[in-house]
N, C-alpha and C positions, 0 to 999 in steps of 0.2 A: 778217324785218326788212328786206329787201334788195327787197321788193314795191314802195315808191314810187319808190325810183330806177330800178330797171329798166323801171317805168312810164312814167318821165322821158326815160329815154332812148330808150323805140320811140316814143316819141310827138314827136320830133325826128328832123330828119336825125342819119343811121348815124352816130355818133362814130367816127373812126380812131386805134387805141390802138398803138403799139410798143411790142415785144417785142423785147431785144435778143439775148435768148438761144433763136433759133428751135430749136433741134434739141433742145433741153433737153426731155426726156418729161414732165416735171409742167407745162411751159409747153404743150406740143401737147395736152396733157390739156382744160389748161383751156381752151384754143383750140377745140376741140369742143365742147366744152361752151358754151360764148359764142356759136359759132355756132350749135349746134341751139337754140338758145334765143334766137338774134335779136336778140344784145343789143348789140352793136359788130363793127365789122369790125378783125380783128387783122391788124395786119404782123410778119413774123418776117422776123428779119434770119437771111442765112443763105443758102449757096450753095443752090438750087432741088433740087436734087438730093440734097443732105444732108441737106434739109429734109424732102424727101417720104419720104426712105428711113427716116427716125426716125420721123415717123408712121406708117407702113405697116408699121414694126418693132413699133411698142407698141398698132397697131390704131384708129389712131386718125384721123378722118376731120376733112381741113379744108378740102375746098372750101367756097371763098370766101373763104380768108384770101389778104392778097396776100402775096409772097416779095419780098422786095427784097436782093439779091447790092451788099453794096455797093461790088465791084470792077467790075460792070458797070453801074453806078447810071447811068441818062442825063443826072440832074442835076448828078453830084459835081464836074462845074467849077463849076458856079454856086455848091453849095455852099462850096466851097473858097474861092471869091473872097470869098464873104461875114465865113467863118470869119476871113478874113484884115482885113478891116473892122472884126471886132469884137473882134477879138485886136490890132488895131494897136501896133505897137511890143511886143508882148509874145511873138509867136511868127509867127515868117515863113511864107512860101508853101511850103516842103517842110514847116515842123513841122505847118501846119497836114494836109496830103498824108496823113503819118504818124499823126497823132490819127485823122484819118476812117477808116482805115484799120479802130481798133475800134470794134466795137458801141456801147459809151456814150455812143462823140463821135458818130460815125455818127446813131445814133440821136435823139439828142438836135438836131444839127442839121436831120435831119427834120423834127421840131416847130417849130424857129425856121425853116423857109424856109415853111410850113403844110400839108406834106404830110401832117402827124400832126395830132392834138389832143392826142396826150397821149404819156406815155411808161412803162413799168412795166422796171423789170431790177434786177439784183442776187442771182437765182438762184442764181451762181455768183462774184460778184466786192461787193466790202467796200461798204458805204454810201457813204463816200469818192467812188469810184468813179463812181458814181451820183450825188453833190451837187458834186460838182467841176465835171462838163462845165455842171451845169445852170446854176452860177452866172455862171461862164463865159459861156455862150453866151445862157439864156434869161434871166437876171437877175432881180430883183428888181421885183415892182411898183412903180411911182411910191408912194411914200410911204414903203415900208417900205426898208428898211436892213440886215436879216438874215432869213434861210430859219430857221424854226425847224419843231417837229415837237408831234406830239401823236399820243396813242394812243386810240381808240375803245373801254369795255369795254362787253360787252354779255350781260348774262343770262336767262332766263325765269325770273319769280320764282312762287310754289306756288301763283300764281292762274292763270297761263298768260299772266300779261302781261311787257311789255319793257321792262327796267330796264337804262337807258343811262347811264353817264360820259365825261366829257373829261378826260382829264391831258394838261398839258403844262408845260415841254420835256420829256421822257422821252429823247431819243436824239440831239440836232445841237448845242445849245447849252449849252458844261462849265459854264463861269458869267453866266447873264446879268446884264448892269447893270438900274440901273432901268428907263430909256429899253427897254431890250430885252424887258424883262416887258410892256410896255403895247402892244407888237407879240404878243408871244406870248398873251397874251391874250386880245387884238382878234383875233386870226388861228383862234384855238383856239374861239372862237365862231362865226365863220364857218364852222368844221368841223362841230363840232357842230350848226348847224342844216340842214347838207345830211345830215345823220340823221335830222331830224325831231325833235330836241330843242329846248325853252326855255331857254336855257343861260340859269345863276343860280351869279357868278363868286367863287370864295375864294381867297384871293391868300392859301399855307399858309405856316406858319413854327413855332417850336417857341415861339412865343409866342402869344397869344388879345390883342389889343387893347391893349399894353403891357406886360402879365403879366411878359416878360422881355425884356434890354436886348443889344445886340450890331448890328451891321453889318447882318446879314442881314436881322433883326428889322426895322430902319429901312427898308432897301431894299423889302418886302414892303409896310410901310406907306403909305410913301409911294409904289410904285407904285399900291396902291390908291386913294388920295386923290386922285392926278393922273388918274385913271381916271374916277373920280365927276366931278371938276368938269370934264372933259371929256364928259359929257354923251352916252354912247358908246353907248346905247340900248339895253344890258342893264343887270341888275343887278349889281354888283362890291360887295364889304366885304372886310377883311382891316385887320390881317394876324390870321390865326386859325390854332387846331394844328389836325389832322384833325376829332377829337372835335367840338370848336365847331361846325367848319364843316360835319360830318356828321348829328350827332345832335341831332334836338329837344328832347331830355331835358337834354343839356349846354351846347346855347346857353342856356337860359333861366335857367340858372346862370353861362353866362363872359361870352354877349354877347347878354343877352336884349334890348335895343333893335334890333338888325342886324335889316334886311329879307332876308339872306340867313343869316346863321346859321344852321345847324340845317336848310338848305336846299339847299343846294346840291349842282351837280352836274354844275360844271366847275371843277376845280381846279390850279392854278397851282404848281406847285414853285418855292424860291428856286435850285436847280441842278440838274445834271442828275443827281447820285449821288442824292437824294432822289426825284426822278421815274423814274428807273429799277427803283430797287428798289419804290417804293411801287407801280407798275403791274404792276410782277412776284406783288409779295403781294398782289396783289386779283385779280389771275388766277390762283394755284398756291391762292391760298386761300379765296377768296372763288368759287372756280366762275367766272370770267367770262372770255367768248372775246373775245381781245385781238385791234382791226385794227390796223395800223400797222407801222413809223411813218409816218401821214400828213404828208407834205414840205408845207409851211405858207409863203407870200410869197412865190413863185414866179411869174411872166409867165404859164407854163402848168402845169398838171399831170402832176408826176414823180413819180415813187415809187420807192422802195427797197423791194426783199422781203427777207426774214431767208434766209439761204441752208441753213437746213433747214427751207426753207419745203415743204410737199407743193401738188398741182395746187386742194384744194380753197380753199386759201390764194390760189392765185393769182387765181382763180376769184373769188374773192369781191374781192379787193384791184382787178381790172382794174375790176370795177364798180361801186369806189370810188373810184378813180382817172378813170374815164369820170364821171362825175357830180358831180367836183371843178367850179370854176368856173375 
């Protein structure tokens, strides 16, 4: 499944991916792996000698990754200065000293001066962690307003072919407003088709087309509706329950007019306690191996890993993170 993007990327310049947890053995793991395979050049943060002795510990080879010490960094005044520019009035020239000091800010400012393209951590520290610097530092696209997230499921179904979903939010946003659903959305399609999916959008709810009345109910709706008449170049309908929006049997019973009814195959949670758990019971039950959470509205690409995450997790996540936009 991971054959067009890794295609994507030898067929451009090397992408440069940070790692902020270099000595971490599932991160050197996959670090070998990425490089015998040609597919980006990793940076691991990490004193050079720490770093090489944790590889040569677990066997693991990585020339051609570079080591970046971020106490002997040659850039970390310029850094600092900048940090300080874009922290203005919010944290001075020692806090800022201090932040770079760790991996996530460290890290993360790499990408915003363009040393990096992208960023992957979280092996050992909260999602937090990882979304704080980023908003921080690398902000927000022009347009958008909030970092949301989505999760990728992906199975082989009994023909030997690949059967893909989008959920989101599943993991950054507890309650979005409306306004916030038609970024998560928009964003969660974007995602979806760096998979090679047609994404076809169901904005879910415990309601099918008015069926039932409540706040959320409305909210669903009407995101979807401001969706449509904004003319946003997939297909959206909502607000519908699972069933509607999964089964062709059931749309043509709740919402047999919808061009997406019974179709779809990117779908929209109204919070995040519904997107978490629904992407959990379609991977514990449904067989489907979960990527994510892919970090959504970003300047650049950052990613959080689940911190019992293993190497082939990483592995697959760096080159989903390398082939973000």
């Amino acid at each position: 499944m991971f054959e067009n993007m890794i295609k994507q990327l030898k067929s451009g310049e090397k992408r440069k991916l940070v790692f902020t947890e270099g000595t971490d053995p599932r991160i050197l793991e996959a670090t070998s792996r990425l490089l015998k395979d040609g597919i980006l050049t990793p940076i691991l943060l990490g004193k050079a000698n720490d770093v090489k002795a944790a590889a040569k510990a677990g066997g693991f080879t990585i020339d051609g990754a570079e080591i970046v010490d971020p106490t002997t960094y040659a850039r970390f005044n310029e850094m600092v200065a900048k940090m300080v520019e874009l922290r203005k009035g919010k944290m001075t020239e020692d806090d800022c000293k201090k932040a770079l000091q760790k991996s996530n800010y460290f890290g993360t400012m790499l990408v915003k001066i363009g040393a990096a393209d992208g960023l992957l951590g979280g092996a050992t520290y909260s999602t937090a962690d990882t979304v704080r610097p980023a908003l921080q530092l690398i902000k927000t696209k022009p347009g958008n307003k909030i970092v949301s997230s989505c999760f990728i499921l992906h199975r082989e179904t009994a023909k030997g072919e690949d059967e893909f979903y989008a959920m989101g939010d599943c993991a950054i946003n507890i309650m979005p407003e409306e306004d916030d659903l038609l970024e998560i959305a928009t964003e969660t399609v974007n995602t979806a088709r760096v998979f090679g999916m047609d994404p076809k959008v169901a904005m879910l709810s415990y309601s099918t087309m008015g069926s039932g009345k409540g706040e959320s109910v409305d909210k669903m709706h009407n995101a979807a509706a401001r969706l449509k008449e904004a003319k946003p170049g997939f297909p959206v309908d909502g607000e519908f329950q699972f069933d509607a929006a999964f089964s062709p049997a059931v749309a043509k019973t709740k919402a047999p007019t919808s061009p997406v009814a019974g179709k779809a195959n990117t779908f929209i949670f109204p919070d995040i306690n519904a997107g978490n758990i629904g992407y959990k019971i379609a991977q514990r039950l449904g067989g489907f191996e979960a990527f994510g959470p892919i970090l959504q509205g970003l300047n650049a690409p950052i990613n959080d890993l689940s911190r019992g995450c293993n190497a082939d997790e990483v592995y697959k996540m760096s080159i989903i993170t390398a082939a973000l936009k």
